[in-house]
ROVOFI-996048 format. One record per residue: x, y, z of N, C-alpha, C in turn; residue in three letters. Coordinates in steps of 0.001 Angstrom, whole numbers, padded with zeros to 6 digits, always signed. Layout:
BEGIN
XYZXYZXYZAla...
***
This chain:
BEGIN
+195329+085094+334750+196071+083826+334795+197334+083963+333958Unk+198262+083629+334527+199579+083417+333688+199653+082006+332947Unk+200090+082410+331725+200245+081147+331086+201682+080869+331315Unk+202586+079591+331347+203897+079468+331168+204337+078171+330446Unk+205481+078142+329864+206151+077146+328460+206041+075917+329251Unk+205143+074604+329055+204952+073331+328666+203851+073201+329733Unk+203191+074007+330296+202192+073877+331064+200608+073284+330155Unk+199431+072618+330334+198967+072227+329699+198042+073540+328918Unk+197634+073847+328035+196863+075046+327359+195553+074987+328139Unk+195056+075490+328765+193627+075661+328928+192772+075400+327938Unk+191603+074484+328745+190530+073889+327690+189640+074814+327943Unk+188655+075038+326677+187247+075673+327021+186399+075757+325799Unk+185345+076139+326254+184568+075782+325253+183460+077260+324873Unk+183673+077518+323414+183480+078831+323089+182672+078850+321573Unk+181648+079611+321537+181205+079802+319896+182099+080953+318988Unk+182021+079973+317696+183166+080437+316908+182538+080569+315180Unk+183450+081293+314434+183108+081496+313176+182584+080146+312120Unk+183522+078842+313170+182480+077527+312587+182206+076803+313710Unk+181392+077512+314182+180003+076912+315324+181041+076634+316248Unk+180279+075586+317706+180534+075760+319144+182200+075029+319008Unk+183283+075537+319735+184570+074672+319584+184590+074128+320958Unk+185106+073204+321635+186024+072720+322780+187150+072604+322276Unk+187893+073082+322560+189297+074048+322234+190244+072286+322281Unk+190583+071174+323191+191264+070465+323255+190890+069379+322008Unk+189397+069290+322294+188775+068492+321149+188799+068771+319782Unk+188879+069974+319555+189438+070828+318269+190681+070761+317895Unk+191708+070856+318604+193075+070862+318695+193754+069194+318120Unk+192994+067953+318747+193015+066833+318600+194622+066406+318896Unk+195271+065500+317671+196401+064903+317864+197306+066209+317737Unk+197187+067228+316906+198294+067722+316003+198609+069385+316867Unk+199183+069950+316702+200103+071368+316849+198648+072534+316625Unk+198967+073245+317191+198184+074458+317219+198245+075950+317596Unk+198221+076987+316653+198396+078005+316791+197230+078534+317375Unk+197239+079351+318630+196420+080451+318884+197017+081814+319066Unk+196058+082746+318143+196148+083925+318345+195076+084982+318583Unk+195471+085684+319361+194637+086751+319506+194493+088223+318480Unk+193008+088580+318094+193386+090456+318173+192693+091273+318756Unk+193207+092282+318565+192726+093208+319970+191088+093700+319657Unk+190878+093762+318598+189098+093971+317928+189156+094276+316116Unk+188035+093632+316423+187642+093257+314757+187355+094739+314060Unk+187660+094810+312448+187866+095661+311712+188822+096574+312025Unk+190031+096116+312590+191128+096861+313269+191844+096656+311871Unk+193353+097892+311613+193395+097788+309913+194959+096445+310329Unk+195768+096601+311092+196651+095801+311537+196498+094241+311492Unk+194900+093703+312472+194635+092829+312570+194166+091864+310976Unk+193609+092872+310309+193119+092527+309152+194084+092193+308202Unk+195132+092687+308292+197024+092090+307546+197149+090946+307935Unk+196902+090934+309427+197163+089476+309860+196153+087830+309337Unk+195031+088307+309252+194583+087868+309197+194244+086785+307849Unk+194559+087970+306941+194580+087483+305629+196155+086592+305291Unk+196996+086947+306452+198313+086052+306176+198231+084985+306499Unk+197450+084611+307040+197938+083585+307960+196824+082310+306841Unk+195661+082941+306542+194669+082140+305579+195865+082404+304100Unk+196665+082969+303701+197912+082689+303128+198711+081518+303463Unk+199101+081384+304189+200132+080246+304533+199361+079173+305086Unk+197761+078918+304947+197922+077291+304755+198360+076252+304613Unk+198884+076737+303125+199470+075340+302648+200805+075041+303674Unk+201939+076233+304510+202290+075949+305826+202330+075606+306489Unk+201057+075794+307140+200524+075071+308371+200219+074096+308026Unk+199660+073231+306962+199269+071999+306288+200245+071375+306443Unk+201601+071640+306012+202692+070744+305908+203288+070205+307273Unk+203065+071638+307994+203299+071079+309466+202789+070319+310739Unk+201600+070297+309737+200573+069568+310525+200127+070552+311696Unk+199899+071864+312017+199543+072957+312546+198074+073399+311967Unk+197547+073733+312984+195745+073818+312762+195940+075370+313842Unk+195472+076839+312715+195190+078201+313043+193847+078277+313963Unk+194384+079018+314654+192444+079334+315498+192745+081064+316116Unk+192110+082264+315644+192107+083167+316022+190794+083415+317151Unk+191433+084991+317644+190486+085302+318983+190255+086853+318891Unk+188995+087114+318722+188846+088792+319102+187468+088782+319891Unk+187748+089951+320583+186762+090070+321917+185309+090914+321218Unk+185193+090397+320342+183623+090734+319482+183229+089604+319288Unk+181871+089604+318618+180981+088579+318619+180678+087697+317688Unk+180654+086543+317289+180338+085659+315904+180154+086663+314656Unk+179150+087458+314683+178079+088024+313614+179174+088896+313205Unk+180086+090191+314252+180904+090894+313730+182133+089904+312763Unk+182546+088988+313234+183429+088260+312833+182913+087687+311184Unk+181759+087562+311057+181287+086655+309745+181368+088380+308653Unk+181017+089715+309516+180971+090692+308471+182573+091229+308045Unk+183475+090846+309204+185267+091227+309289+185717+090182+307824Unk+184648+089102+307600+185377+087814+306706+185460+088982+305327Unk+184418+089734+305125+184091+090014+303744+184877+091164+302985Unk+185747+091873+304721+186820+092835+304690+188320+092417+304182Unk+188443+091415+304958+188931+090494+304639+189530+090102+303742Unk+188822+089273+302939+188614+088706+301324+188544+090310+300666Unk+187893+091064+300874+188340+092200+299706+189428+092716+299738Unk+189967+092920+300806+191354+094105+301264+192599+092808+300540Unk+192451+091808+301366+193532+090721+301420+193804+089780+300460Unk+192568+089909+299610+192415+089075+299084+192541+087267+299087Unk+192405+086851+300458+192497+085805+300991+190905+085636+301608Unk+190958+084441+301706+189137+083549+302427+189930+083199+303750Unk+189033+083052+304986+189366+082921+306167+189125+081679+306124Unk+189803+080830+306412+189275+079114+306676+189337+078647+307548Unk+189946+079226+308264+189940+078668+310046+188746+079698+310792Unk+188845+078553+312189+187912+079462+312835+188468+081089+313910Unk+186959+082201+313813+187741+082967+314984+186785+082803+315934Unk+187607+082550+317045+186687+082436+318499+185971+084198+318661Unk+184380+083537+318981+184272+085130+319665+184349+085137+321418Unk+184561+086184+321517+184920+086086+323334+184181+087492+324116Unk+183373+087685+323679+182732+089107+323996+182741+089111+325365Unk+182168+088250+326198+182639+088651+327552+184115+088451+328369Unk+185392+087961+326813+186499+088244+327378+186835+087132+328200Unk+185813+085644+328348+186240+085160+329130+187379+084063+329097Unk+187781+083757+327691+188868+083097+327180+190477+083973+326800Unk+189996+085107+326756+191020+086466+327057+191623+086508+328028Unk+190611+086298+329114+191176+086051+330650+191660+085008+330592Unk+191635+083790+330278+191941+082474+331040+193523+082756+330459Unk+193536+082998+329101+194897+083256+329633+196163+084407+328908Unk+195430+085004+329883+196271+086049+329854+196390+087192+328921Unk+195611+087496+328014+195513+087865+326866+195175+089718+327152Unk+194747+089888+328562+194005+091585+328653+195487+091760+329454Unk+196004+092965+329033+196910+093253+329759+196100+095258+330162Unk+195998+095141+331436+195106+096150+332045+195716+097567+332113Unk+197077+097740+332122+198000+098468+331886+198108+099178+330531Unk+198127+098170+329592+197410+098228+328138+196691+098939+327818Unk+195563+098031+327905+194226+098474+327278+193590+097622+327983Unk+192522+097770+329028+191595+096898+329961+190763+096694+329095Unk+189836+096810+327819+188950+096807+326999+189619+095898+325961Unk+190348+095354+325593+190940+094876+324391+191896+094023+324563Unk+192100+092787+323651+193398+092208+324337+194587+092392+322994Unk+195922+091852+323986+197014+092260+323183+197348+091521+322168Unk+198422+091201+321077+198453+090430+320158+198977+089245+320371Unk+198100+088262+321687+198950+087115+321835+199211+086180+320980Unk+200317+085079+320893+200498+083715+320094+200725+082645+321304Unk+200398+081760+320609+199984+080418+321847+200749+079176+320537Unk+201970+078741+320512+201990+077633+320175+201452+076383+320732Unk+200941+075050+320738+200314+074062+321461+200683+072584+320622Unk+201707+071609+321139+201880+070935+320956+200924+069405+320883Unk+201211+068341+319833+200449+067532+320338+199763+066766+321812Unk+200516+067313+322387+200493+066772+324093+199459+068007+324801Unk+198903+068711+323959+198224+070232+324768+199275+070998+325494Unk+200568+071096+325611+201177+071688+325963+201870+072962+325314Unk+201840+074586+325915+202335+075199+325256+203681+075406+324958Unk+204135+075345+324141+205279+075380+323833+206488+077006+323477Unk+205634+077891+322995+205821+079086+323070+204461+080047+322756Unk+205102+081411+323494+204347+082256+323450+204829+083572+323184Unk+204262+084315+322414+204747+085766+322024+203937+086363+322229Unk+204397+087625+322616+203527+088988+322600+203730+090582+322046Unk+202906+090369+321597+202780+091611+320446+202265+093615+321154Unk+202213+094568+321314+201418+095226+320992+200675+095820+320399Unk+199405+096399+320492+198538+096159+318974+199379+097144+317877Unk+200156+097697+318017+200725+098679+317244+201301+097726+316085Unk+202019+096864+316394+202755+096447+315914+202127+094625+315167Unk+202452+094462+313990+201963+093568+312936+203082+091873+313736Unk+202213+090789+313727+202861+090067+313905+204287+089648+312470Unk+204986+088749+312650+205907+088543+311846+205779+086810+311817Unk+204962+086117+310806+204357+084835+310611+205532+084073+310275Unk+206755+084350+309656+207543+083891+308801+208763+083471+310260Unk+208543+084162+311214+209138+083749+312689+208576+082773+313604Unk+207448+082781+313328+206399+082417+314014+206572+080367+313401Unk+206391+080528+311847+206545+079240+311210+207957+078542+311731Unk+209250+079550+311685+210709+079382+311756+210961+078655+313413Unk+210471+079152+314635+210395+078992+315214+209380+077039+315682Unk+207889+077453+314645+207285+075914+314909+208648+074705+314241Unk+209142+075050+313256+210190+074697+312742+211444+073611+313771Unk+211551+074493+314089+212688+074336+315395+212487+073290+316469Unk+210861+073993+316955+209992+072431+318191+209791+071403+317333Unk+209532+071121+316357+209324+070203+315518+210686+068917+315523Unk+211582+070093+314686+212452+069760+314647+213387+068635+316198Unk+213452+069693+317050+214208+069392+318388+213425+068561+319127Unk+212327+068464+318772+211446+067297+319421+212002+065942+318970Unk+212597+065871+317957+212793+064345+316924+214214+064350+317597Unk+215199+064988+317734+216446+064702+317841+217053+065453+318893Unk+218226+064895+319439+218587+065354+321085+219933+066663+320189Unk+218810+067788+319610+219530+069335+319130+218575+070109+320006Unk+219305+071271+319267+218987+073042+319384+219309+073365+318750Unk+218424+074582+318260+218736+075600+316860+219459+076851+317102Unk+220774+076825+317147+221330+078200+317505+220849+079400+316455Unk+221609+081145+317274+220896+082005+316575+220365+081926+314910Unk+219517+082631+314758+219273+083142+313494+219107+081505+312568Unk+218816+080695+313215+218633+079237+312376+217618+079055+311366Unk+217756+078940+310335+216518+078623+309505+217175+076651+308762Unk+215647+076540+308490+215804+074939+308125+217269+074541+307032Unk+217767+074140+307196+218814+073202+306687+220255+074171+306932Unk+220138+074684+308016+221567+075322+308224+221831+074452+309692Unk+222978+074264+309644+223508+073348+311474+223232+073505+312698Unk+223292+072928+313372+222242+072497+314325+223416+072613+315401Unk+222727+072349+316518+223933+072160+318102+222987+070995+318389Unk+224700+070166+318985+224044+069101+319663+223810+069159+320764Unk+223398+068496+321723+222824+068303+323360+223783+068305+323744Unk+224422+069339+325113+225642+068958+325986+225429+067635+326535Unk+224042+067251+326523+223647+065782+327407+224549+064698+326681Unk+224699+064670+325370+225004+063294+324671+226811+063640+324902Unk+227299+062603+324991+228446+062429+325198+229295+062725+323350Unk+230870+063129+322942+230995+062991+322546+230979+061567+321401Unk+231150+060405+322124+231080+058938+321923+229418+058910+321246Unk+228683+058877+321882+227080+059096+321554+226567+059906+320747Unk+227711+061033+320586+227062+061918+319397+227900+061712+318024Unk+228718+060637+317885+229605+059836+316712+228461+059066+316646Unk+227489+058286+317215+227073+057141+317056+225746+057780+316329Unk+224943+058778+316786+224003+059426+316039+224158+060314+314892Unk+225336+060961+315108+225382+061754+314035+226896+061118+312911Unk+226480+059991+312502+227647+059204+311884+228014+060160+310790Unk+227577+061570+310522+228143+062229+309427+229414+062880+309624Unk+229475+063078+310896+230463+063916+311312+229818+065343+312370Unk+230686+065998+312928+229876+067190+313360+231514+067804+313830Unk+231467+069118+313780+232383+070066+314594+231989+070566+315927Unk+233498+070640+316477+233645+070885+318058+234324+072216+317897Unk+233623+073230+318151+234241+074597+318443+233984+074597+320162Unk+233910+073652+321032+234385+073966+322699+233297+072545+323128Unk+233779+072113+323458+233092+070997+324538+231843+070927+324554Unk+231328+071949+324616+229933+072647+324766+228980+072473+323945Unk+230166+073084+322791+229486+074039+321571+230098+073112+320588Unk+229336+072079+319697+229190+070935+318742+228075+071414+317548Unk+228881+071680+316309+227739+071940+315395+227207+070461+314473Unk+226349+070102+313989+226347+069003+312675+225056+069580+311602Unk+225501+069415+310079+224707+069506+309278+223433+068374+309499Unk+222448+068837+309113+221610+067682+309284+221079+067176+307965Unk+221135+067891+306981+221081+067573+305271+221769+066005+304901Unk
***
């Protein structure tokens, strides 16, 4: 199954490191990260893992709720916690889905067969309050996700959800924004009463500080 940007996330219902989830019912009002790894006690996945139980207090602020996925089973997952906490020195507090028969791997999209038919790749699933995904990245297992993009990016939907912007390149929080070609110059005096620059018709920057 292909997943694609604002389509609704697939619901399902799976046992996890804290007991049975229904993935929508879990998810509730707020934002949600899913990620995948390709198998437990992997040394890559285990970086990740401990980062992400790092940046809590992150996801807390953003109102973002973590849920990982590896295609092993509860029991391996409760012995990966203790690797974990020693290597990382971080406690896992979210849940990891187990998926041993792969069947939430499949739903979406997560085995790339070309890949590795046995394992899935390092997907990310952003999921908005509406169950809709909002972005998705993909990793190969070689390679370590980058969380600090990942946040920068929830940043941005957050952000552009509240106000008729876009975050041009390389944007991090409190640097200028582009306004909507939609809003008229007239309309974008009336919202953005601070002022904003016109480098082309188009292309309208405003501080948002």
């Amino acid at each position: 199954m292909t997943i694609q940007l604002g389509q609704i996330a697939p619901d399902f219902e799976q046992d996890s490191t804290h007991g049975p989830i229904r993935f929508h019912e879990w998810l509730g009002s707020g934002w949600g990260l899913f990620f995948s790894h390709p198998k437990n006690f992997t040394p890559v996945c285990t970086t990740e893992l401990g980062e992400v139980a790092r940046l809590r207090p992150e996801w807390d602020r953003r109102g973002v709720k973590p849920i990982g996925l590896s295609v092993d089973p509860v029991e391996a997952h409760h012995r990966w916690e203790a690797d974990i906490a020693e290597t990382q020195s971080a406690t896992l507090d979210f849940p990891m889905i187990a998926d041993p028969d792969m069947r939430v791997a499949t739903l979406y999209g997560m085995i790339h067969p070309e890949s590795d038919p046995t394992v899935t790749v390092r997907s990310v699933f952003v999921i908005d309050p509406a169950k809709k995904v909002r972005l998705i990245l993909t990793y190969p297992s070689s390679t370590g996700r980058n969380f600090a993009e990942i946040i920068r990016a929830i940043d941005s939907l957050q952000l552009t959800d509240a106000q008729s912007i876009a975050t041009p390149v390389n944007w991090e929080p409190g640097d200028a924004v582009v306004i909507s070609p939609k809003l008229s110059d007239e309309e974008a005096r009336r919202k953005f009463p601070q002022g904003f620059r016109t480098l082309k018709p188009y292309l309208r920057l405003v501080d948002m500080q």
